[in-house]
LOPAGU-858179 format. One record per residue (C-alpha): residue number from 1; residue in one letter; chain; y, z, x. Coordinates in nm, 3 decimals, m for minus. Each point is the difference from the previous one (the first is absolute). Layout:
BEGIN
+-----+--------+--------+---------+---------+---------+
! num ! residu ! chaine !       v !       w !       u !
+-----+--------+--------+---------+---------+---------+
! NUM !      A !      A !       Y !       Z !       X !
...
+-----+--------+--------+---------+---------+---------+
//
This chain:
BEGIN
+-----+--------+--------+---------+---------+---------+
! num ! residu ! chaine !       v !       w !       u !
+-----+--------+--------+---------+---------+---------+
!   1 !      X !      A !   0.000 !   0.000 !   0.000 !
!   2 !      X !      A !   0.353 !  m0.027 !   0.094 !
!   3 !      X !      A !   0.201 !   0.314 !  m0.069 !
!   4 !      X !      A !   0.407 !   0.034 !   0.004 !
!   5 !      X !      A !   0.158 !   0.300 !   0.000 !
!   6 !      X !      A !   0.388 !   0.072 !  m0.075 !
!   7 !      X !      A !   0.225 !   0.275 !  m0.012 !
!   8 !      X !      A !   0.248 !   0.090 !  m0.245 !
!   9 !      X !      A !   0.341 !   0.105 !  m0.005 !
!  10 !      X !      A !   0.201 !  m0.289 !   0.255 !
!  11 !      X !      A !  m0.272 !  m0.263 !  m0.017 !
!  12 !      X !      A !  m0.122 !  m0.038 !  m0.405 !
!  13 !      X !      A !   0.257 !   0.192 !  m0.154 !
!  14 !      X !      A !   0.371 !   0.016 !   0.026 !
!  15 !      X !      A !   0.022 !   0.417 !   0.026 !
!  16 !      X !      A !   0.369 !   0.002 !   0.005 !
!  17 !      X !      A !  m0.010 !  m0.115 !  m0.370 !
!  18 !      X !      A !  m0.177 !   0.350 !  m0.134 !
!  19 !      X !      A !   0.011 !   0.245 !   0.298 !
!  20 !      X !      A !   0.380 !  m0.008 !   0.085 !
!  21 !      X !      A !   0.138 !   0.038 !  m0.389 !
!  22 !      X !      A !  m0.262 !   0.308 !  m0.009 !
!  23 !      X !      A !   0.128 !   0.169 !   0.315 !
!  24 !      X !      A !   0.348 !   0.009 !  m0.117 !
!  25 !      X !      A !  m0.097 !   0.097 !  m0.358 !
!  26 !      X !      A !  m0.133 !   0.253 !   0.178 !
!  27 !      X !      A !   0.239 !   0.096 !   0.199 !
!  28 !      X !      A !   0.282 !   0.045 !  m0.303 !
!  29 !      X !      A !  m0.217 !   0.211 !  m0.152 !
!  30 !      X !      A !  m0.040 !   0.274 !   0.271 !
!  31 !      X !      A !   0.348 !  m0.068 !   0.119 !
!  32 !      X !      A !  m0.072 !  m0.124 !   0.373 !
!  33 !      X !      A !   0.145 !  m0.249 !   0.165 !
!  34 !      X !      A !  m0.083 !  m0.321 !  m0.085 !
!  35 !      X !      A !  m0.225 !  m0.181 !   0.326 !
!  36 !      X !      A !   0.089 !  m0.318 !   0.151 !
!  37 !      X !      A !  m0.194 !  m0.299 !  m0.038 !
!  38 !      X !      A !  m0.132 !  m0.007 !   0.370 !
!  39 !      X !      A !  m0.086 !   0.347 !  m0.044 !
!  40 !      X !      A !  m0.242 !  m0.044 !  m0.238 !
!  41 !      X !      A !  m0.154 !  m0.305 !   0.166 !
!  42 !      X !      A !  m0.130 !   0.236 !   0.255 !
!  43 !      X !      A !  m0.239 !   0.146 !  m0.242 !
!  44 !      X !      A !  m0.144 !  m0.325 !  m0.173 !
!  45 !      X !      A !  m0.323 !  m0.076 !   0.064 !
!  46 !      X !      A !  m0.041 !   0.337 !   0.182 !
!  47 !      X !      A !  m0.222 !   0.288 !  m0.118 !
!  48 !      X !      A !   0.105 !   0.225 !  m0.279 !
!  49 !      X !      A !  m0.020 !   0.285 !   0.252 !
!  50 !      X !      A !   0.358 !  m0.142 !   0.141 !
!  51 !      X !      A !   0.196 !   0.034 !  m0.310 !
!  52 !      X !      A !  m0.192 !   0.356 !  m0.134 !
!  53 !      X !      A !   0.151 !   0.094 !   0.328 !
!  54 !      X !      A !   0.361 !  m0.124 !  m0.048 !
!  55 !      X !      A !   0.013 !   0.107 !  m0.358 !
!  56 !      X !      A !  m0.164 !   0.330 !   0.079 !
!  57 !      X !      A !   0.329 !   0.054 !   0.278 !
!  58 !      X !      A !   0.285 !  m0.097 !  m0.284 !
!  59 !      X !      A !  m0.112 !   0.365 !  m0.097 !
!  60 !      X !      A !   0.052 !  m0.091 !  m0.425 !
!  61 !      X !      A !  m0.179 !   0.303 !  m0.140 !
!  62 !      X !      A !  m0.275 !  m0.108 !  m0.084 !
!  63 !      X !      A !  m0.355 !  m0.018 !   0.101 !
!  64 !      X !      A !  m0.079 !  m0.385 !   0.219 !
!  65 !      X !      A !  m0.297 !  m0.060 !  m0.233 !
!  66 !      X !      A !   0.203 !  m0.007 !  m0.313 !
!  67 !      X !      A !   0.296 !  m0.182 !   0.124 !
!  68 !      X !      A !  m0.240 !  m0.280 !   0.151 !
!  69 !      X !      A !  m0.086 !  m0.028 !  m0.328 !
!  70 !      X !      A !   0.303 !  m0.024 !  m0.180 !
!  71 !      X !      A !   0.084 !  m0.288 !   0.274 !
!  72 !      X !      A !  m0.321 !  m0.170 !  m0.143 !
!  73 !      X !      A !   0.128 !   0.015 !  m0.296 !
!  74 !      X !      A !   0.318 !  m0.142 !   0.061 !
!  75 !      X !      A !  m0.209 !  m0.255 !   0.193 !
!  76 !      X !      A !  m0.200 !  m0.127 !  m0.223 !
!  77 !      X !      A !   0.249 !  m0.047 !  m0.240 !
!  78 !      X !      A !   0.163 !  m0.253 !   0.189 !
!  79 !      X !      A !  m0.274 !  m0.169 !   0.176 !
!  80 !      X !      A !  m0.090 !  m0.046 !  m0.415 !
!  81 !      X !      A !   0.339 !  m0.153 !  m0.090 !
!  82 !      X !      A !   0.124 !  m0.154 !   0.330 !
!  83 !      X !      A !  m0.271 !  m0.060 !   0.246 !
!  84 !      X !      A !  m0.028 !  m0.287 !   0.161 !
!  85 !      X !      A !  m0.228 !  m0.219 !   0.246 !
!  86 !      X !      A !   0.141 !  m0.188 !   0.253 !
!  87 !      X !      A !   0.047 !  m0.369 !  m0.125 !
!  88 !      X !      A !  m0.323 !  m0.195 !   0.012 !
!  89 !      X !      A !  m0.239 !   0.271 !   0.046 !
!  90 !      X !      A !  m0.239 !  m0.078 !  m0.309 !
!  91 !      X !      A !  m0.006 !  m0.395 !   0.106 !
!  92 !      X !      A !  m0.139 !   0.097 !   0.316 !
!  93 !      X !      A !  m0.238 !   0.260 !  m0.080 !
!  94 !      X !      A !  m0.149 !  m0.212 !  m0.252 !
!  95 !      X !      A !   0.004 !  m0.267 !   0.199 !
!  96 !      X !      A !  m0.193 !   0.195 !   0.282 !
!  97 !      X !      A !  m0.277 !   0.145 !  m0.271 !
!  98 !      X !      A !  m0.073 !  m0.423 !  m0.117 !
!  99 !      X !      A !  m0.075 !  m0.001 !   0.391 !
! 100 !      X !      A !  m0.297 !   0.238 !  m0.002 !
! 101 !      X !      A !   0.242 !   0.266 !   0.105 !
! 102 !      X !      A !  m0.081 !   0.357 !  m0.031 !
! 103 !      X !      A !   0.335 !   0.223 !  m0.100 !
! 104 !      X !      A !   0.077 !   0.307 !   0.075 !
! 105 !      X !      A !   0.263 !   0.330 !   0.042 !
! 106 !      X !      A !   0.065 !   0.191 !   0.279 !
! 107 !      X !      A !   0.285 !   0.250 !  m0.049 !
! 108 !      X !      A !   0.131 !   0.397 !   0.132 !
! 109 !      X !      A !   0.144 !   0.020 !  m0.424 !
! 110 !      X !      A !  m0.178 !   0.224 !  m0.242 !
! 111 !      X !      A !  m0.280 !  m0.172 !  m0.232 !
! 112 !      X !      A !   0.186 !  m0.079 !  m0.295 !
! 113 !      X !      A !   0.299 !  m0.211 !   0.192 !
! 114 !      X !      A !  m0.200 !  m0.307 !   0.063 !
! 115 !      X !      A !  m0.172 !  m0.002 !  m0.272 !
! 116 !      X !      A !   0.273 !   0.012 !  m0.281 !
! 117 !      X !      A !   0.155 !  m0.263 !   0.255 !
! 118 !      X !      A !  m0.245 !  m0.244 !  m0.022 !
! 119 !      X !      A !  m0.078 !   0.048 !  m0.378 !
! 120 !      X !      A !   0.319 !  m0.081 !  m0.077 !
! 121 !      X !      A !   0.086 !  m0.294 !   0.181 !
! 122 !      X !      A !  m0.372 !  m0.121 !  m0.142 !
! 123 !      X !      A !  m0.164 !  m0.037 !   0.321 !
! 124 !      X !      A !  m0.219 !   0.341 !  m0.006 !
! 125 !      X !      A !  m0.339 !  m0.243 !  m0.084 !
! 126 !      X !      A !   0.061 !  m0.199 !   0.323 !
! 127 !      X !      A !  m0.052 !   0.303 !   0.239 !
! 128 !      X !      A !  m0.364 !   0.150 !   0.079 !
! 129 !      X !      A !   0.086 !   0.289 !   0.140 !
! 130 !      X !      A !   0.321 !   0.254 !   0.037 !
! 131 !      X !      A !  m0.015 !   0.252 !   0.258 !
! 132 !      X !      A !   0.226 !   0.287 !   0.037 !
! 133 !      X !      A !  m0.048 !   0.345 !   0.236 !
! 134 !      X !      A !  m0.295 !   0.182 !  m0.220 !
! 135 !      X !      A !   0.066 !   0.317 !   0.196 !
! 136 !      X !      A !   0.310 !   0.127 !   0.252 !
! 137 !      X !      A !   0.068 !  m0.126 !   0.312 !
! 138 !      X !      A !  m0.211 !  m0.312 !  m0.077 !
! 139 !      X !      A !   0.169 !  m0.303 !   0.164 !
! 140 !      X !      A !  m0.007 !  m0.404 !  m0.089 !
! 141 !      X !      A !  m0.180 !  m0.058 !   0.360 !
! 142 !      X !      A !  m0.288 !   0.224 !  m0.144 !
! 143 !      X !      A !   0.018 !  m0.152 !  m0.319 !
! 144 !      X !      A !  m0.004 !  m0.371 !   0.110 !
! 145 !      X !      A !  m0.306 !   0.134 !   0.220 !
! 146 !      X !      A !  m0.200 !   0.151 !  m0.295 !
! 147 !      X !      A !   0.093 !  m0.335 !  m0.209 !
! 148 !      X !      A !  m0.151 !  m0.228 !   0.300 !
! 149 !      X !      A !  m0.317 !   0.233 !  m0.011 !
! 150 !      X !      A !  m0.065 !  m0.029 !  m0.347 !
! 151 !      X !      A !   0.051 !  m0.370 !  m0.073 !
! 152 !      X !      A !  m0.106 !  m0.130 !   0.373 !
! 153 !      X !      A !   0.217 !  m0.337 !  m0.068 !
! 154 !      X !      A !   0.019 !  m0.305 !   0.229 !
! 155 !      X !      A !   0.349 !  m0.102 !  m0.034 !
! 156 !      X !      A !   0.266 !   0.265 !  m0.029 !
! 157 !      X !      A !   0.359 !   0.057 !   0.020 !
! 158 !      X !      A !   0.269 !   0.306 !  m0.067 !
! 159 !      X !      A !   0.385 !  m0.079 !  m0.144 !
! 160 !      X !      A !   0.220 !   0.248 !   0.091 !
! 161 !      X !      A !   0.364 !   0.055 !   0.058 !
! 162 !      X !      A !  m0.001 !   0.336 !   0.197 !
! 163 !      X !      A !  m0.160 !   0.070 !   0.393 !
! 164 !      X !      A !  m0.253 !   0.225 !  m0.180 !
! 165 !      X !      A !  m0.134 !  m0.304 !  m0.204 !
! 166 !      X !      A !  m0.050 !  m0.185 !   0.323 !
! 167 !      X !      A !  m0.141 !   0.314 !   0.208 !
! 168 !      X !      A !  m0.259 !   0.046 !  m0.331 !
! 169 !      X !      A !  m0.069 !  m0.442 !   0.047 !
! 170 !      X !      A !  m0.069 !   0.067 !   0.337 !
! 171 !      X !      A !  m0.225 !   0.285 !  m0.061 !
! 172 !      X !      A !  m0.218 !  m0.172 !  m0.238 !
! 173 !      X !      A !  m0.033 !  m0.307 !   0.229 !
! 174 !      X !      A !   0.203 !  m0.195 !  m0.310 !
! 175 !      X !      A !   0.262 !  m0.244 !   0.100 !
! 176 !      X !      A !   0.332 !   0.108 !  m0.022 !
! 177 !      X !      A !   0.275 !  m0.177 !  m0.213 !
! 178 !      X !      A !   0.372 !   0.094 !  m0.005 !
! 179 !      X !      A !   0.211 !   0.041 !  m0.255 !
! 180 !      X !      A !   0.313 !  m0.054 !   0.167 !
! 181 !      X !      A !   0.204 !  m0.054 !  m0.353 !
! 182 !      X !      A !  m0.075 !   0.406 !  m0.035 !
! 183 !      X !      A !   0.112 !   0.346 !   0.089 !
! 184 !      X !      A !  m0.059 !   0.001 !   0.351 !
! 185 !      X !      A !   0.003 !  m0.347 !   0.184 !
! 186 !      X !      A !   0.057 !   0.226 !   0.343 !
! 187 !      X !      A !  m0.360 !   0.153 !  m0.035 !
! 188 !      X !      A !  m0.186 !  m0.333 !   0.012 !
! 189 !      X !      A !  m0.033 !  m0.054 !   0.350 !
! 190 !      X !      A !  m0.375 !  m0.011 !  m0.007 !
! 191 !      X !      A !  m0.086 !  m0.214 !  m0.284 !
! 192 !      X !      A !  m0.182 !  m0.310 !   0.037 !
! 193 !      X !      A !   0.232 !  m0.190 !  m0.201 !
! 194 !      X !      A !   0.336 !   0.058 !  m0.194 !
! 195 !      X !      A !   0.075 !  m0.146 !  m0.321 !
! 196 !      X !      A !   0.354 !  m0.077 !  m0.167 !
! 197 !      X !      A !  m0.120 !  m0.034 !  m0.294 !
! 198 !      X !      A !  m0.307 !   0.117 !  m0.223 !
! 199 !      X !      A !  m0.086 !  m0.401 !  m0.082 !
! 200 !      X !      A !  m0.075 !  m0.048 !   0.383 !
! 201 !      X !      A !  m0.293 !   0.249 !  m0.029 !
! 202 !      X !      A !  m0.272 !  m0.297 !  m0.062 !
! 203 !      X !      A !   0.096 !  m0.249 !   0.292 !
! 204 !      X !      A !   0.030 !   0.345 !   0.249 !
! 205 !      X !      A !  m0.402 !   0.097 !  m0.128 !
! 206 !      X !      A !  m0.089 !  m0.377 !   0.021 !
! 207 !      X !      A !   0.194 !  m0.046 !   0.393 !
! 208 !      X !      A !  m0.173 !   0.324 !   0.089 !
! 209 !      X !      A !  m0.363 !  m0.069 !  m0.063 !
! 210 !      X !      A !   0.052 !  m0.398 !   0.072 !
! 211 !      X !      A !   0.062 !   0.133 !   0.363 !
! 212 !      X !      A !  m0.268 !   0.239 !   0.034 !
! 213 !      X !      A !  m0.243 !  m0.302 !  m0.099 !
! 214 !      X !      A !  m0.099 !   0.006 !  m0.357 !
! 215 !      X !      A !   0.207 !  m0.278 !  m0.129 !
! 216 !      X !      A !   0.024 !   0.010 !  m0.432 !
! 217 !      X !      A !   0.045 !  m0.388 !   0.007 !
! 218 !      X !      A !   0.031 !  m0.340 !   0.192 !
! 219 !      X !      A !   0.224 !   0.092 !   0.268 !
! 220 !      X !      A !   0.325 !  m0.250 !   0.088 !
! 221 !      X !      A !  m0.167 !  m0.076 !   0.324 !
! 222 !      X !      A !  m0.271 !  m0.146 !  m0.143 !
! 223 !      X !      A !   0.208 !  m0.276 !  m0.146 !
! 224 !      X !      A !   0.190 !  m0.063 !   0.299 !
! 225 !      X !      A !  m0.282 !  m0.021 !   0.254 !
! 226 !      X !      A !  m0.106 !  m0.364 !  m0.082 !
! 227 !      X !      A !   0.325 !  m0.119 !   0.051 !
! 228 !      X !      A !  m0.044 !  m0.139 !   0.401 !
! 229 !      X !      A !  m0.302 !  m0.184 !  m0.086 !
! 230 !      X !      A !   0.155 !  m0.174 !  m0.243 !
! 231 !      X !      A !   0.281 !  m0.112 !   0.226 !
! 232 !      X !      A !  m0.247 !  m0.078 !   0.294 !
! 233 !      X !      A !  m0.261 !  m0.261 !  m0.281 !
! 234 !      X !      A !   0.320 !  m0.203 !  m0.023 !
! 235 !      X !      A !   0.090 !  m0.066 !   0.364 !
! 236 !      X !      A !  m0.235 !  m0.248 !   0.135 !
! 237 !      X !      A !   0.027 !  m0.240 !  m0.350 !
! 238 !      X !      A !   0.188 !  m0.298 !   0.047 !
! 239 !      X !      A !   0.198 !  m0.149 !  m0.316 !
! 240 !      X !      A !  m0.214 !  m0.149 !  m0.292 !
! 241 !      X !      A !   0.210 !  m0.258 !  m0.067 !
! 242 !      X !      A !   0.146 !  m0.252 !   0.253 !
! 243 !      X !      A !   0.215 !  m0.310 !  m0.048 !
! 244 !      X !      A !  m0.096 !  m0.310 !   0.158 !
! 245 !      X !      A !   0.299 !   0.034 !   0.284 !
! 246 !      X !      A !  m0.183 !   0.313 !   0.026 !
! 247 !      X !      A !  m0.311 !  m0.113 !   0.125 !
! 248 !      X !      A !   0.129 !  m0.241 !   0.201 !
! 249 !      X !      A !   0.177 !   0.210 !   0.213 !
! 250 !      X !      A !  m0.170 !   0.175 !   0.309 !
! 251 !      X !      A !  m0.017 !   0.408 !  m0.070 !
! 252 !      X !      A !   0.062 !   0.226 !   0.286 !
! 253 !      X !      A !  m0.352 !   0.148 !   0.141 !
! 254 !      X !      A !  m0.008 !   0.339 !  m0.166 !
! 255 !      X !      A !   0.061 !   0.030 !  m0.377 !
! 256 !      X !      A !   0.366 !   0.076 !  m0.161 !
! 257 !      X !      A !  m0.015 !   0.339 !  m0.145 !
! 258 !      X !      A !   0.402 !   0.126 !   0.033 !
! 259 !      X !      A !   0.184 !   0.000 !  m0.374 !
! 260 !      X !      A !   0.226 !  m0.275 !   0.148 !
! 261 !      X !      A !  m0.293 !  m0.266 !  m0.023 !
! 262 !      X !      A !   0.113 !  m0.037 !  m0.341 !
! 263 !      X !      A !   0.361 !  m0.152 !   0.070 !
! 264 !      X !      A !  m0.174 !  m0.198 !   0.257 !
! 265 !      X !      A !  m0.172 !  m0.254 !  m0.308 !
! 266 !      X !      A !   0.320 !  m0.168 !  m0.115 !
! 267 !      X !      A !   0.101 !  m0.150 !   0.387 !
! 268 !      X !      A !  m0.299 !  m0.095 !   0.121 !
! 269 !      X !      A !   0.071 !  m0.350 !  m0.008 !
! 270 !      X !      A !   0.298 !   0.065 !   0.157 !
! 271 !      X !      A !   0.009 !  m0.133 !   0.396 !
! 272 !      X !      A !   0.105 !   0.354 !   0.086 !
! 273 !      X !      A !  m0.331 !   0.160 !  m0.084 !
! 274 !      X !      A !  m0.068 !   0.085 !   0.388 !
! 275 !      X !      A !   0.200 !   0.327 !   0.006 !
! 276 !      X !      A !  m0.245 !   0.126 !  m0.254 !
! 277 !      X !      A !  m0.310 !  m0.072 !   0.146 !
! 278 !      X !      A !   0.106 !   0.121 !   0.368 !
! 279 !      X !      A !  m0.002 !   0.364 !  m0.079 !
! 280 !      X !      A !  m0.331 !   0.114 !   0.050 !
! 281 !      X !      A !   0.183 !   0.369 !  m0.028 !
! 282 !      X !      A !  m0.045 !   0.027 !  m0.352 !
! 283 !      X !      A !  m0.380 !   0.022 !  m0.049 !
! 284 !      X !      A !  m0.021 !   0.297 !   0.284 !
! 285 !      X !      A !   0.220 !   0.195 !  m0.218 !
! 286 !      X !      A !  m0.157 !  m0.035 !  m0.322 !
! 287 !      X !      A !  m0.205 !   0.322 !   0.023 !
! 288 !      X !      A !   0.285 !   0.207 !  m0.018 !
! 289 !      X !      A !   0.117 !  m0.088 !  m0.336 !
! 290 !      X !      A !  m0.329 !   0.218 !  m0.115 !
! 291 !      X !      A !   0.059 !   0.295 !   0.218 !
! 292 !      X !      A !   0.249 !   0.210 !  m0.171 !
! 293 !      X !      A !  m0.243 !   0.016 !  m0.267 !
! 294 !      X !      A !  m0.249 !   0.217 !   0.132 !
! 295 !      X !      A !   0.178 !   0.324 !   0.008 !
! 296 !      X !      A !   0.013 !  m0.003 !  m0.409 !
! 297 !      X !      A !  m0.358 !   0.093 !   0.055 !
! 298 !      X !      A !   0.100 !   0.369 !   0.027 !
! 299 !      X !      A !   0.080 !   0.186 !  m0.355 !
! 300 !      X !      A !   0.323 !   0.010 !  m0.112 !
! 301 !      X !      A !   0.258 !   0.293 !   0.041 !
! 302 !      X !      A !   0.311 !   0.006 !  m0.052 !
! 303 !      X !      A !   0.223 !   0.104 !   0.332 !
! 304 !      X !      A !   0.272 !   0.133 !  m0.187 !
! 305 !      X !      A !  m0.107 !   0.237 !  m0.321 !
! 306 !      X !      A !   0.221 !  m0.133 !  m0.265 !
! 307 !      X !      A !   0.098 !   0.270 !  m0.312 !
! 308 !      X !      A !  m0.282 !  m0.105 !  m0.218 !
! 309 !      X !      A !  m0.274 !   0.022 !   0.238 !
! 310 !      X !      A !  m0.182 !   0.327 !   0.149 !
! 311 !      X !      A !   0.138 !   0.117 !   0.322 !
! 312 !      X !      A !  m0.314 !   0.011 !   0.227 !
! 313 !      X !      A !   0.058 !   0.275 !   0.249 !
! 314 !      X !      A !  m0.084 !  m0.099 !   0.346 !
! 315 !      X !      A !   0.033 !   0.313 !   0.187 !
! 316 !      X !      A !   0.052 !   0.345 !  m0.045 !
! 317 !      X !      A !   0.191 !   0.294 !   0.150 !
! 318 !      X !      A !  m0.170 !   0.093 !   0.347 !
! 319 !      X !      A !  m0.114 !   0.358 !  m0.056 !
! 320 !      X !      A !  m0.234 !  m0.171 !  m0.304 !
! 321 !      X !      A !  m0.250 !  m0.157 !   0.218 !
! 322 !      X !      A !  m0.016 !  m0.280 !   0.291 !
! 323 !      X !      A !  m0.108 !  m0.339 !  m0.166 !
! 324 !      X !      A !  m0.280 !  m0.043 !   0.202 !
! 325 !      X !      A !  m0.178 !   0.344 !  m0.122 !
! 326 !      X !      A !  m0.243 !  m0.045 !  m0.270 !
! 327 !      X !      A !   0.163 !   0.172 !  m0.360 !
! 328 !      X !      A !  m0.233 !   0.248 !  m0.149 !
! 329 !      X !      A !   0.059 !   0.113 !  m0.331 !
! 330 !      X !      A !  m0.015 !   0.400 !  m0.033 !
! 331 !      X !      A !  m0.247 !  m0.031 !  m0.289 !
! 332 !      X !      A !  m0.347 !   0.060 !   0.196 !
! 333 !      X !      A !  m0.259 !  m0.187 !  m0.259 !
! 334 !      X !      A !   0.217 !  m0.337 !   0.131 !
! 335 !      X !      A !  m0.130 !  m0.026 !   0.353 !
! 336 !      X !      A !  m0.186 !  m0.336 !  m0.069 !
! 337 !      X !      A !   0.415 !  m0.131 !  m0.124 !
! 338 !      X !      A !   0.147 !   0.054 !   0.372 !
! 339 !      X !      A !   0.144 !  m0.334 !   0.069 !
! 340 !      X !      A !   0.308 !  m0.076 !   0.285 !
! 341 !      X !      A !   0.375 !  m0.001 !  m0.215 !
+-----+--------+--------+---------+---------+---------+
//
């Protein structure tokens, strides 16, 4: 099976459209101060244990459990009326599951948050699986482990926005895709690839697996590689059809081959056909018309991302690991999956 996982808030949904109008609602009602928008970026996508901790220190007078759950509250009413996924995101992931792709959720929020996500943008029947921390301290590189263990898949990635979600890909042996259109484009120095957009998910998962050699389809190369043996049938063939001036006149000793035999026809009867036949230059040359095909052979990539394509990263920060060491995922049943990155 292939399996692909995503996280949540900064790379499916747009968490700014629920969780920000709830924190200030919030915040008017116990009289603080109201936060600043990069302020509470700092805790999206992190564990609930960082904001029990920050709401614990505002000191309101009440016990942490019960206002957590008066900020659910608040929450859910506006991931209900207002919550939104980023633009495209139901194309794709249908798109993806008509593909023989295997969905799922891998997210630090509580259990209800994806799931009354999902359900109400009408996309909850695409996923197979959500996972969400079962117990404290329980972290996405253990989860994406325990996923890998239980459905042993052949092909699969991990979409993430946040250097957790690529620490947890790397972990799990899963390839690592960037959301760089999220919360934290800073933290994706170690992904495999970064995406702009959500749409550019299927050509990133088809490039990736392409290169490691298990092509979905007829590559381009295979098109192009005929191409000089084509060009080389058609050399030694002399013109089909001659005029009678034509046959008359002596040819040179090799065969014409250059494109300007073709202007040649009209003058032959001319007396000044002896320039033409006393460049025996021509003929020598004619191979190199087919060389500049040959290096199509090799796939095509792009040297220059453009907007709409995946960003393939081609090399990481130095204390990661040398490119000639061999990447081992952390996840010990995948020590028959240790292949050079």
């Amino acid at each position: 099976m292939n399996l692909i996982m995503f996280d949540m808030d900064g790379t499916l949904y747009r968490t700014e459209t629920s969780f920000f109008p709830a924190v200030h609602d919030f915040a008017g009602k116990y009289g603080f101060s109201q936060p600043s928008d990069d302020f509470l970026r700092g805790f999206i996508g992190k564990t609930g244990e960082e904001w029990k901790a920050w709401v614990e220190s505002l000191h309101l007078g009440k016990p942490t459990n019960e206002l957590d759950q008066e900020f659910d509250a608040l929450e859910r009413h506006y991931v209900n009326t207002q919550g939104q996924l980023y633009p495209g995101v139901p194309d794709v992931l249908r798109t993806l599951a008509a593909n023989d792709w295997h969905l799922g959720i891998c997210s630090n929020a509580p259990p209800w948050y994806p799931e009354l996500i999902l359900t109400n943008a009408g996309v909850r029947d695409l996923f197979d699986l959500v996972r969400v921390p079962k117990r404290s301290g329980e972290t996405k590189p253990v989860m994406l482990c325990e996923v890998w263990n239980e459905l042993r898949p052949e092909q699969c990635a991990m979409v993430g926005d946040r250097a957790d979600d690529m620490q947890a890909a790397l972990a799990g042996g899963y390839f690592a895709i960037g959301a760089v259109y999220g919360w934290a484009p800073e933290e994706l120095a170690f992904a495999d690839v970064r995406i702009h957009d959500i749409a550019e998910i299927p050509m990133a998962l088809a490039r990736h697996w392409f290169q490691e050699g298990e092509p979905k389809h007829a590559s381009a190369s295979t098109t192009v590689a005929p191409a000089p043996v084509v060009a080389e049938a058609r050399v030694p063939q002399p013109p089909i059809t001659q005029t009678p001036a034509q046959v008359q006149e002596p040819l040179p000793a090799k065969p014409k081959v250059s494109i300007p035999q073709r202007e040649e026809t009209p003058i032959i009867n001319r007396p000044i056909a002896p320039p033409v036949q006393t460049s025996p230059e021509p003929p020598v040359k004619a191979p190199v018309v087919v060389a500049p095909v040959q290096p199509v052979v090799t796939p095509p990539a792009p040297a220059t991302p453009l907007r709409s394509a995946p960003e393939v990263v081609t090399s990481r920060p130095v204390e990661s690991e040398p490119a000639t060491v061999i990447r081992r995922s952390w996840n010990p049943f995948r020590r028959h999956d240790n292949k050079p990155r």
